[in-house]
Each structure stands twice: as C-alpha cells, then as structure tokens.
PLY file of the C-alpha trace (Angstrom):
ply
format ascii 1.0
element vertex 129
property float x
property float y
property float z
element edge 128
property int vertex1
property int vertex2
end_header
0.00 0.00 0.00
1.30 3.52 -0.79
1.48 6.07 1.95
-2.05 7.13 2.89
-2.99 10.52 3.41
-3.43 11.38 7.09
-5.40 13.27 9.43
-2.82 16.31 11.24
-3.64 17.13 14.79
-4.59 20.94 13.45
-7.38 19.26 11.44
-8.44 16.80 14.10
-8.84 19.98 16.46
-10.98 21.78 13.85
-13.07 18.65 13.58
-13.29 18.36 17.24
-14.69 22.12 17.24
-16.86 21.46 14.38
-18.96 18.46 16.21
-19.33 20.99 19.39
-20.82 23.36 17.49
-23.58 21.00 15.53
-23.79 18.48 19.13
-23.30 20.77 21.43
-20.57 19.74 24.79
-17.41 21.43 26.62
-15.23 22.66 25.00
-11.28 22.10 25.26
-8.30 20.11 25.09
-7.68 17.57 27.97
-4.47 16.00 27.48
-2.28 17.11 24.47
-0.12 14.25 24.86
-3.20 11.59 24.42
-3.92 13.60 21.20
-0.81 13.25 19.92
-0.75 9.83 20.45
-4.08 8.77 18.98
-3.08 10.30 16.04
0.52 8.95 15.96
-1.03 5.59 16.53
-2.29 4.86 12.47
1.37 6.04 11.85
3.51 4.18 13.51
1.01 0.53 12.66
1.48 1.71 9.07
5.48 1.79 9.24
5.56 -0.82 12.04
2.35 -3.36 10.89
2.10 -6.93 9.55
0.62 -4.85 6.10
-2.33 -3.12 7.81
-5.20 -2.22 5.56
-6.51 1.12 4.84
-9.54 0.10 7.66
-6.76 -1.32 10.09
-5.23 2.20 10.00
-8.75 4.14 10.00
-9.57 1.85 13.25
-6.55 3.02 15.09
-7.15 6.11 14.56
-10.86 5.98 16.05
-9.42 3.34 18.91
-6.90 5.65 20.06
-9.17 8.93 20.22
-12.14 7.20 21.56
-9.86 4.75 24.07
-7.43 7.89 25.53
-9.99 10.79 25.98
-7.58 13.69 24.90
-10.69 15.98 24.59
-12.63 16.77 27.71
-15.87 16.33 25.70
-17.00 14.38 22.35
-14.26 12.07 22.00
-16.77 9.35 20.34
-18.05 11.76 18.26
-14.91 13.37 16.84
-13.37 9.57 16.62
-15.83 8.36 14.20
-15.76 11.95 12.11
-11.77 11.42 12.13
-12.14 7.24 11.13
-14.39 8.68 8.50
-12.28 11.47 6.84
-9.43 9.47 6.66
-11.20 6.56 4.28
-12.38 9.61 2.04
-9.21 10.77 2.06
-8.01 7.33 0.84
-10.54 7.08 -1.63
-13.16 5.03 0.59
-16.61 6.24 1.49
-18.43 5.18 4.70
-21.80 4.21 4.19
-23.51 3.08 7.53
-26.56 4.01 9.19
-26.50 6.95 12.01
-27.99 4.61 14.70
-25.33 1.68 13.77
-22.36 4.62 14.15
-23.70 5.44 17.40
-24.08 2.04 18.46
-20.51 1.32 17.44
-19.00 3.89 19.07
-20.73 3.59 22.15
-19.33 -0.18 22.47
-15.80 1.14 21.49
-15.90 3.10 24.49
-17.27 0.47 26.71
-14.80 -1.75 25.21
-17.54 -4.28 23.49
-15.46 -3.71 20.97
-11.88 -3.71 19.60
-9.55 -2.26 17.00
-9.56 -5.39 14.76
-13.45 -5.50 15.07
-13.76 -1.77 14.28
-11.39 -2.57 11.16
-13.87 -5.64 9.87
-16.84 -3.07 10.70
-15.27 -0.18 8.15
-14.48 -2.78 5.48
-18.08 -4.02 5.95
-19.33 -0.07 5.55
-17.16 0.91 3.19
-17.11 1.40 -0.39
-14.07 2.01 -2.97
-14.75 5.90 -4.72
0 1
1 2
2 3
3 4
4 5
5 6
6 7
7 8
8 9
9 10
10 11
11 12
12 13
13 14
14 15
15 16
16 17
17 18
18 19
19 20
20 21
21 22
22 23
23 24
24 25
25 26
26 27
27 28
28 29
29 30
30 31
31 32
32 33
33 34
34 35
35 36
36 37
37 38
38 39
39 40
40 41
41 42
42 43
43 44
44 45
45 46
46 47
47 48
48 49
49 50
50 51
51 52
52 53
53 54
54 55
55 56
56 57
57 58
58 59
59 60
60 61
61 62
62 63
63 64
64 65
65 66
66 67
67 68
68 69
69 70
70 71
71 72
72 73
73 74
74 75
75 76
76 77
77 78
78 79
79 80
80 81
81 82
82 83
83 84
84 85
85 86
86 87
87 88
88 89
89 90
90 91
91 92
92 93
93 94
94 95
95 96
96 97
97 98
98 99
99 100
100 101
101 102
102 103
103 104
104 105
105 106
106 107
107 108
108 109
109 110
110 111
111 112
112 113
113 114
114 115
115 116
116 117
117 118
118 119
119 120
120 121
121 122
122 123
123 124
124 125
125 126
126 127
127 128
C-alpha cells in the first residue's frame, strides 16, 4: 500500500470544534499528549504493521481517540468523524446508518469492541470511490 494521506492534529482539532458546534458539549483540550498519540497511533502501525489495511489504519485512529480521551468532551463523536475522513481521504466512502455509528461507538468506548473488530466493521461499511 502507498502512503495514505493522514489526518494532522490541526485538522483533528478543527473537527473536534466542528462536532461541538452542531452536538453541542465542553469545550477544550484535555491531554495534548493523548492527542498526539491517537493520532501517531495509524502512523507508527502503518510503518511498524504486519501490512495493515486502509480500515486497520482508519480503526486506530478511532481506537486511540475514543480509548485515551484527549478531549474533555466528544471524544466518540470526533473519533468516528476522524475514522471517516481518513477513508475519504483514501478514496473510501463510509456508508452506515447513524444509529449503527452510534451504536458502534458507544461499544468502542465500553470496550464491546476492539480495533480489529472496528477494522472488519469499516471494510463491511465501506465502499471504494
């Protein structure tokens, strides 16, 4: 696989902002460091990986921002939106319904659910553009 586009932490914190203002919830950074590290964590299973797939690297991305918390409100939310991007970006579209999103996402946090599973779910969801 050629090197995917990814998401920057500038754009994650825009997207963050951007779900506050349609969902409403506090505002702020929590822990820089866990951002940082959600976002380094596609990264480093790309160069470090047994040949992750485009939805491997998508479902770190969402794992590590739902899992650590960075933001002090609508981590879920700003997971799934990040997950999301990053397949359009890489020429996938996610097509699942609202209530199975929320569903999802809800179990990642509660940890019903894992990275691998949330890989198989986007490869279920998704389409090639």
């Amino acid at each position: 696989m050629n090197e995917p586009y990814w998401i920057s932490e500038s754009i994650a914190r825009v997207m963050h902002e951007d779900q506050l203002l349609q969902h409403g919830g506090s505002p702020g950074l929590r822990d820089e460091s866990l951002l940082s590290a959600s976002l380094a964590r596609p990264q480093y299973l790309f160069a470090y990986g047994d040949s992750p797939t485009i939805f491997d690297l998508a479902a770190a991305y969402g794992y590590g921002l739902a899992k650590n918390h960075p933001f002090v409100d609508g981590n879920k939310r700003v997971a799934f939106v990040v997950m999301a991007t990053f397949l359009e970006l890489n020429e996938y579209s996610l097509d699942a319904p609202e209530v199975e999103v929320v569903l999802m996402m809800e179990r990642l946090a509660a940890s019903l659910e894992t990275q691998e599973s949330i890989a198989k779910w986007l490869k279920e969801k998704s389409v090639k553009r």
